[in-house]
C-alpha positions in Angstrom: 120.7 205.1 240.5 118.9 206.6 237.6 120.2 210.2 236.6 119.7 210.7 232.7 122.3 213.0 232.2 124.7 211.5 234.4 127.2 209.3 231.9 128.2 206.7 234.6 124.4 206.5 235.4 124.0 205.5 231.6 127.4 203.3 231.4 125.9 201.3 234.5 122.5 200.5 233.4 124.3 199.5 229.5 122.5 202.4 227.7 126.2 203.6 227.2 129.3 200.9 226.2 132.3 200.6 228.8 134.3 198.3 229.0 133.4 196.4 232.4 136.3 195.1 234.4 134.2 194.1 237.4 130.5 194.5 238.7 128.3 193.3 241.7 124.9 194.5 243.2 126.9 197.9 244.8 129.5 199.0 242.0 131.1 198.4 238.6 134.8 198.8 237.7 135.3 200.0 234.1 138.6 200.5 231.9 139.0 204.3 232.0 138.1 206.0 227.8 140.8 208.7 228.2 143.9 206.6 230.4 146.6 208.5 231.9 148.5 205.5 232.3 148.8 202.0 231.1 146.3 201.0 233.8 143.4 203.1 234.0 140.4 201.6 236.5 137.5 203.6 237.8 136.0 202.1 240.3 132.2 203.7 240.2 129.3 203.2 242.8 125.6 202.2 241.5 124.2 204.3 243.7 124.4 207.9 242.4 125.9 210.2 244.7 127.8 213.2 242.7 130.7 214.0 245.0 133.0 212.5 247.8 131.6 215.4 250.0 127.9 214.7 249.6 128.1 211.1 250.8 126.5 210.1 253.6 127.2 208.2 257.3 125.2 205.5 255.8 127.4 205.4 252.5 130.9 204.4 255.0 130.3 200.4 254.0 130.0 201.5 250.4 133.3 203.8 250.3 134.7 201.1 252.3 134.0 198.5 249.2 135.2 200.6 246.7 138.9 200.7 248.3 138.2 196.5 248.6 137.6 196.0 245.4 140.6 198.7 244.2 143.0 196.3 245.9 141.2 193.1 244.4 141.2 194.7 240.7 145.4 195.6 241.8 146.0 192.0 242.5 143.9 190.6 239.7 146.0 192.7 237.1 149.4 192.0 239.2 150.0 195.5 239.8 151.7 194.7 243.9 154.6 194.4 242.9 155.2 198.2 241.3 152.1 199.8 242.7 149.7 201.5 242.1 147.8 204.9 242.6 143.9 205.6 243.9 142.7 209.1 243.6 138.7 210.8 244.0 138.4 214.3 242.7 136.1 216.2 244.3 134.8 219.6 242.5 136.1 220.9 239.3 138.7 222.8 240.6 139.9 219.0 241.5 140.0 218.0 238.2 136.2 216.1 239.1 134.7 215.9 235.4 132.1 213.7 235.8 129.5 214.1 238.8 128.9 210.7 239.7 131.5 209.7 242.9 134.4 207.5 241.1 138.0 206.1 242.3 140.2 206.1 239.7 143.3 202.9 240.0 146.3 203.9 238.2 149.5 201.9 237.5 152.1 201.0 234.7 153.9 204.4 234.8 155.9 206.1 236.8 153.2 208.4 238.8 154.7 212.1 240.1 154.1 214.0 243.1 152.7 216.6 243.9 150.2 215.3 241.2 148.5 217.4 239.0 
């Protein structure tokens, strides 16, 4: 962890506010500052790795975590029963703003597909 210009970097070591939902030794979730929709987690990795497609065989329990804790955070905010949506960009032409891996739990609307 530790990339200065990296804004989740700065949000996980508290040189930057956000609002922190959850956090353990591996990953924080925070409330999303720009929500499209009523629920807005991301669920962010403390280990910096900038994209889904630069991580690592040795990443698998870590990816594996962050879909854990995604249900955990659905159950804690009683989002079962409607559902709910997880999505990872990867690359800009994703919509991936921010390089610093992040799942992003969404729920309280009615979500379309195809997305986008």
């Amino acid at each position: 962890m530790g990339h200065e210009d990296c804004v989740f970097c700065q949000v996980l070591e508290k040189k930057l506010p956000g609002k922190v939902e959850y956090e353990d030794d591996d990953l924080a979730v925070i409330w999303d500052i720009n929500p499209q929709a009523p629920t807005h987690l991301l669920i962010i990795p403390k280990k910096h790795i900038a994209r889904l497609s630069e991580v690592e065989d040795d990443d698998s329990d870590l990816l594996c975590k962050m879909m854990i804790v995604a249900k955990e955070m659905a159950r804690k905010l009683h989002l079962e029963k409607d559902g709910f949506r997880l999505v990872i960009n990867d690359g800009r032409i994703a919509g991936q703003t921010i390089f610093h891996l992040h799942m992003h739990l969404l729920s309280g609307r009615r979500l379309m597909w195809p997305p986008g």
